[in-house]
Structure formats: structure tokens, C-alpha cells
N, C-alpha and C positions, 0 to 999 in steps of 0.2 A: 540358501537362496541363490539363485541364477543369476549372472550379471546382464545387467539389461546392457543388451546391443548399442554402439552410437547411435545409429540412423534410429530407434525406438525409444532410446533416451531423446533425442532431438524431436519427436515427435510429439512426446510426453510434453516437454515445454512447449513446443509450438502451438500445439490447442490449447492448453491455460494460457497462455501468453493472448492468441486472441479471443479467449470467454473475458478474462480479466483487463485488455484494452478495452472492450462492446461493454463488459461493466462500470470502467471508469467515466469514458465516454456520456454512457445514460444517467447515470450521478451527477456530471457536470449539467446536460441538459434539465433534470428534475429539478436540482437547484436552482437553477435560471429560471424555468418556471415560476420554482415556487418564492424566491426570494425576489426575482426581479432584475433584469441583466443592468440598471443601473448600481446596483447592491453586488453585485457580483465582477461588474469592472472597476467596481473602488477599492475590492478586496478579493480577494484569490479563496473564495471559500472552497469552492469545488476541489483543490489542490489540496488544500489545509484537511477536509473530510474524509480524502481518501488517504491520507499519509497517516493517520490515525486510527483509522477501520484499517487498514493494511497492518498499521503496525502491530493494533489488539490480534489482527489474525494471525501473521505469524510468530506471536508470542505463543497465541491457542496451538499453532500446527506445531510447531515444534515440542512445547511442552508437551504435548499430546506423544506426537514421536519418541518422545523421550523417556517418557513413561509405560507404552504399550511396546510392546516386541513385536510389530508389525511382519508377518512375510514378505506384502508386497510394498515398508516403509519406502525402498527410493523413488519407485516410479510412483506412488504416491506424493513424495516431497520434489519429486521433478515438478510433476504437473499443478500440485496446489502451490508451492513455497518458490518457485524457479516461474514458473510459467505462468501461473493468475496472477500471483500475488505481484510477480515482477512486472507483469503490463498492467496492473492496477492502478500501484503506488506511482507516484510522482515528482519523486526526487530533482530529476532531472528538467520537469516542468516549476518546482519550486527554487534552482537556482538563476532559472531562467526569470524567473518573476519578480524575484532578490535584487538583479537586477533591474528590471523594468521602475519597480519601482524606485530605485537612488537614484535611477537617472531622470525619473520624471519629477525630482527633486522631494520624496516622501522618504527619508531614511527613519523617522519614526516608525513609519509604518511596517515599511521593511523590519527592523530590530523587533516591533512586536512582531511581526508575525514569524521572525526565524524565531524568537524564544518561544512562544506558541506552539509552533512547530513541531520544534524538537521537544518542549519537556512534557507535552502531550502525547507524543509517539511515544519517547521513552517510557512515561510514567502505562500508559496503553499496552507496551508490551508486558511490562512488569507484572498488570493486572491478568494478563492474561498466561504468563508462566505460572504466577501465582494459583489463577483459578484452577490450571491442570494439575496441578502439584499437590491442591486439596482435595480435585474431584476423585 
């Protein structure tokens, strides 16, 4: 297999990177919708559902990787695993949240939702190594 160029490696993330922002993005609006933006500024759902879908995916992408002998696996795992999956998930939006909420004085809320969080993501990815590992 060929080594993909920087500038085509960068490229490969750059368009997942914005399909998987514009998906994260419309998940947040859909939930607001459908839950209600008072339901949605009391708890960080939109945050919570894609750290989850994010995590089950890249259990799937890689499991998957790891199983098939892909030829074109890296610019494949550039653009789904690097580039969507990394402007999807929202880590960086859920430490931000962590703390909004200690400071607006809900550290309950916060501890659920960091264990939440993680042992949902975690337990997500596991199912999703799992399922490629039997498929």
C-alpha cells in the first residue's frame, strides 16, 4: 500500500472532521427540538449522545479495521476515526460542561453525568469491538 501524502492525509481528516462537526451540530439541534431547550439546558444531552454514538463507532471502525485487511485502511481511518469521528465526539465540550456545571453549584449533576459518561462510552465501545470480533 502507498503512503498517503501529508497534504492528502490532511485532507482525509479535514472533510470528516467537517461532515462529523455538521453531524454533531444537527444532533444537538434535533434533540432540542425534540426534548425541549428547557430539558436540554438542565442537562448536556446532546454532549452525552454523541460521546456515546462516537464511542460505539469507533469501537465498530476499528474492530472492523482490525479484522479486515483493508488496502485503503489508513485513509479510511484518517477520515472516518480522525476526521468525523474527532469533530463528532465532544470531549472537549463535556469538560467544559463539568465545569459549568460545579460552578453553577450542581456537582451532583456533574458526577452523574461524568460517570454516565464514561462507563456508557466505555461499556459502547466494548460492544462495539465485541460485535466486530463476532461478525
Amino acid at each position: 500500500m502507498a503512503t498517503l501524502s501529508p497534504f492528502f492525509a490532511s485532507m482525509h481528516v479535514a472533510l470528516g472532521g467537517a461532515i462529523g462537526a455538521l453531524l454533531r451540530y444537527q444532533l444537538g439541534r434535533g434533540l432540542t427540538h425534540w426534548l425541549g431547550p428547557q430539558a436540554v439546558s438542565s442537562f448536556p444531552y446532546a454532549t452525552l449522545a454523541v460521546n456515546v454514538i462516537g464511542s460505539l463507532a469507533m469501537g465498530l471502525l476499528f474492530g472492523w479495521l482490525a479484522k479486515h485487511d483493508v488496502g485503503q485502511g489508513e485513509q479510511f481511518r484518517l477520515f472516518v476515526g480522525v476526521g468525523l469521528l474527532g469533530g463528532f465526539t465532544t470531549f472537549s465540550a463535556f469538560s467544559l460542561e463539568m465545569m459549568l456545571l460545579v460552578e453553577r453549584g450542581q456537582p451532583t449533576t456533574a458526577i452523574t453525568y461524568a460517570a454516565v459518561s464514561i462507563l456508557a462510552g466505555l461499556t459502547a465501545l466494548y460492544v462495539g469491538l465485541i460485535a466486530m470480533r463476532l461478525a
